[in-house]
SERO-4910 file (N, C-alpha, C, O; in steps of 0.05 Angstrom, whole numbers):
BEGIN
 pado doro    nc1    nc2    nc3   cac1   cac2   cac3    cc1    cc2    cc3    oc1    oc2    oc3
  Unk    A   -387     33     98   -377     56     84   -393     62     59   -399     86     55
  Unk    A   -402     42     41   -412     47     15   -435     56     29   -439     80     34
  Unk    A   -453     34     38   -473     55     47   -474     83     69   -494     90     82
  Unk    A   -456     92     69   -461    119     77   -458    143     54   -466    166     53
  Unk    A   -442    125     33   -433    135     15   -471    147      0   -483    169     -4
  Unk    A   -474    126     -4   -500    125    -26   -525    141     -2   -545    152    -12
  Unk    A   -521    140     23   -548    163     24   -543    184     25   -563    196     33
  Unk    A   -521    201     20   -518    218     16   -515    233    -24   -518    257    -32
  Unk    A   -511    213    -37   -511    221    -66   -527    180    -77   -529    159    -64
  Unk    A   -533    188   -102   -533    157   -119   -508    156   -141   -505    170   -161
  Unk    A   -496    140   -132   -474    126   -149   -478    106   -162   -476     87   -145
  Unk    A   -483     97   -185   -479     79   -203   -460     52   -184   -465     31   -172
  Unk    A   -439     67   -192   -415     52   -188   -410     35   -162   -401     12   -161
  Unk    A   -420     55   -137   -406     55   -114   -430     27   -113   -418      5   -112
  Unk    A   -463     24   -114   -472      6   -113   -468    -20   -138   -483    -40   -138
  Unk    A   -449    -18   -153   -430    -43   -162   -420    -46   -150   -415    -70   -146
  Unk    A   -407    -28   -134   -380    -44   -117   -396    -57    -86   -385    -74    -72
  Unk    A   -420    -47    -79   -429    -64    -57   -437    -82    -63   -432   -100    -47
  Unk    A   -454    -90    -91   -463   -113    -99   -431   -133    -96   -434   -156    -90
  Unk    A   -414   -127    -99   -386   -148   -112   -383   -148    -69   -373   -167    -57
  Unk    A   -388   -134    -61   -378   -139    -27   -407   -161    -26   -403   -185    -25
  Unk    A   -427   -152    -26   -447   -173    -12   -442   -209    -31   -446   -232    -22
  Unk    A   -433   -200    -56   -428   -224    -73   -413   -243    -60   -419   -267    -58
  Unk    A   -390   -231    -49   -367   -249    -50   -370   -252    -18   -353   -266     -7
  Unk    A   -394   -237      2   -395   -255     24   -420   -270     19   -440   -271     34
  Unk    A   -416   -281      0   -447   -297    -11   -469   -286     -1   -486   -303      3
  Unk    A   -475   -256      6   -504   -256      9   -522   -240    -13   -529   -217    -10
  Unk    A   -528   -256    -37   -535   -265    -62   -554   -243    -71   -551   -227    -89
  Unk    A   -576   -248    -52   -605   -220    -61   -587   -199    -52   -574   -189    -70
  Unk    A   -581   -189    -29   -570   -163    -28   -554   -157    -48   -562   -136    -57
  Unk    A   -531   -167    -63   -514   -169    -83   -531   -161   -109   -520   -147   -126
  Unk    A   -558   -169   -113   -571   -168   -139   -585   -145   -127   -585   -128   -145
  Unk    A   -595   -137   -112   -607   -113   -107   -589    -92   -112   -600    -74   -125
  Unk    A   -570    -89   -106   -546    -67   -110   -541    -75   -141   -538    -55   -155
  Unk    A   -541    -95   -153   -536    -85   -174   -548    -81   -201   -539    -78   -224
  Unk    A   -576    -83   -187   -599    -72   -211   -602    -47   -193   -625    -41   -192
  Unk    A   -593    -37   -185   -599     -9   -171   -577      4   -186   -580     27   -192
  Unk    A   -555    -10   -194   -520     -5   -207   -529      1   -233   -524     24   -240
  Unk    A   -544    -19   -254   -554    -23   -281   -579     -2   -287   -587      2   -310
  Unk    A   -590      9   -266   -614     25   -268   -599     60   -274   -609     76   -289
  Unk    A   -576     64   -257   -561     85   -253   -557     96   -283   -564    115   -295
  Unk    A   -542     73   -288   -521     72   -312   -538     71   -340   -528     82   -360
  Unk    A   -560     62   -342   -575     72   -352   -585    102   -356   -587    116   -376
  Unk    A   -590    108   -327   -605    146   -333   -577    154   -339   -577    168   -360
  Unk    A   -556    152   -331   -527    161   -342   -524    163   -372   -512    179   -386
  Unk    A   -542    139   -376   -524    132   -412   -502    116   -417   -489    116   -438
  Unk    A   -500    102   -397   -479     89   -396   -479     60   -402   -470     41   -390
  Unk    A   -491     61   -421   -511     26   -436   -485     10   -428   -484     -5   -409
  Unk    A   -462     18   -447   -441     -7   -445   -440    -15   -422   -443    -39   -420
  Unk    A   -435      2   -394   -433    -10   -363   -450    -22   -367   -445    -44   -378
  Unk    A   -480    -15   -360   -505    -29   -360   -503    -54   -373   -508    -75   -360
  Unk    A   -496    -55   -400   -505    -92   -404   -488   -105   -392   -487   -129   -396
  Unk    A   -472    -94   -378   -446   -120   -373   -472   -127   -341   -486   -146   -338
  Unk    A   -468   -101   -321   -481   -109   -303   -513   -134   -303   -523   -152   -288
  Unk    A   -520   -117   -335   -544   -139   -337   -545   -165   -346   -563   -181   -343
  Unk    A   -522   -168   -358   -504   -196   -371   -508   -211   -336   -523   -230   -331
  Unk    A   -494   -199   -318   -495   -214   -291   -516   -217   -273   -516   -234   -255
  Unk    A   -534   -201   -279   -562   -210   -268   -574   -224   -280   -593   -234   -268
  Unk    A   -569   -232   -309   -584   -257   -326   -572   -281   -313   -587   -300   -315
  Unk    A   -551   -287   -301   -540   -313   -291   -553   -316   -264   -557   -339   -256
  Unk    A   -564   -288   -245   -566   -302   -226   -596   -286   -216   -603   -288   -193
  Unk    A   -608   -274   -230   -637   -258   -220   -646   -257   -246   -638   -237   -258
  Unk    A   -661   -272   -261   -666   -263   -286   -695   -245   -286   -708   -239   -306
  Unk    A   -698   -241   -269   -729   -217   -259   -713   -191   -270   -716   -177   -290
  Unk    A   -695   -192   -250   -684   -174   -248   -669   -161   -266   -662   -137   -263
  Unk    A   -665   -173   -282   -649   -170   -306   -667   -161   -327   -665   -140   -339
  Unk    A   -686   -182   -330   -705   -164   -342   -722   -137   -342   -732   -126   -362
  Unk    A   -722   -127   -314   -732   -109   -297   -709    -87   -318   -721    -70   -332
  Unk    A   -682    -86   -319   -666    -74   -326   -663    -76   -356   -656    -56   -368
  Unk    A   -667    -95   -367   -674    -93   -399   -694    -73   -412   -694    -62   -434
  Unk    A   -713    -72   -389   -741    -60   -400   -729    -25   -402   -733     -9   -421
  Unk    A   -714    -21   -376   -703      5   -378   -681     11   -395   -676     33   -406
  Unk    A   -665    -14   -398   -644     -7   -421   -657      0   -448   -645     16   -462
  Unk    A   -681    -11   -457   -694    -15   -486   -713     16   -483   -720     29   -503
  Unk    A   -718     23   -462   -729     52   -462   -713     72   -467   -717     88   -485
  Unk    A   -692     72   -450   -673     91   -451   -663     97   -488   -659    118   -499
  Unk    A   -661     67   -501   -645     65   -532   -674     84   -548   -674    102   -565
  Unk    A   -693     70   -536   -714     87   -557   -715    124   -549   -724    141   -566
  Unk    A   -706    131   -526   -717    151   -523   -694    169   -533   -696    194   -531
  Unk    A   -670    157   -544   -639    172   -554   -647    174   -579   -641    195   -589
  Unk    A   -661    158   -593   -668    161   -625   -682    189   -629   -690    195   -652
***
C-alpha cells in the first residue's frame, strides 16, 4: 500500500512509516533507504525538527546515511538565513 502510495505523490511521512514496516520485519537497508528518503523530504519541507529525529536514527544504524542527510540538513539552515 505505502508503495503505491509514494508513486503516485512524495510523502515525507508515508516513507517513515515504510521505513518502521521494513524495520520491524528486520529488513534493515530497505528501512534506511526509506528513511533518508523520509529525512531528505522533511528537509525540502522545512521540517528540520522531524528531520533530526529521523537523522538521530540513521546515526545508530547507517551513519553514511546520516551523514548524506546532515549535509542537506546544514544546507537547507544556511539557505533560510
Amino acid at each position: 500500500m505505502y508503495r503505491t502510495i509514494l508513486s503516485k505523490s512524495y510523502n515525507p511521512d508515508a516513507y517513515g512509516e515504510l521505513g518502521n514496516i521494513f524495520f520491524f520485519r528486520q529488513q534493515y537497508n530497505a528501512a534506511n533507504d526509506a528513511y533518508l528518503k523520509a529525512a531528505e523530504g522533511l528537509i525540502a519541507q522545512n521540517r528540520l525538527l522531524q528531520a533530526q529525529y529521523v537523522i538521530g536514527m540513521l546515526m545508530n544504524s547507517q551513519p553514511e546515511y546520516a551523514q548524506k542527510a546532515m549535509k542537506a540538513f546544514n544546507d537547507k539552515l544556511q539557505s533560510n538565513r
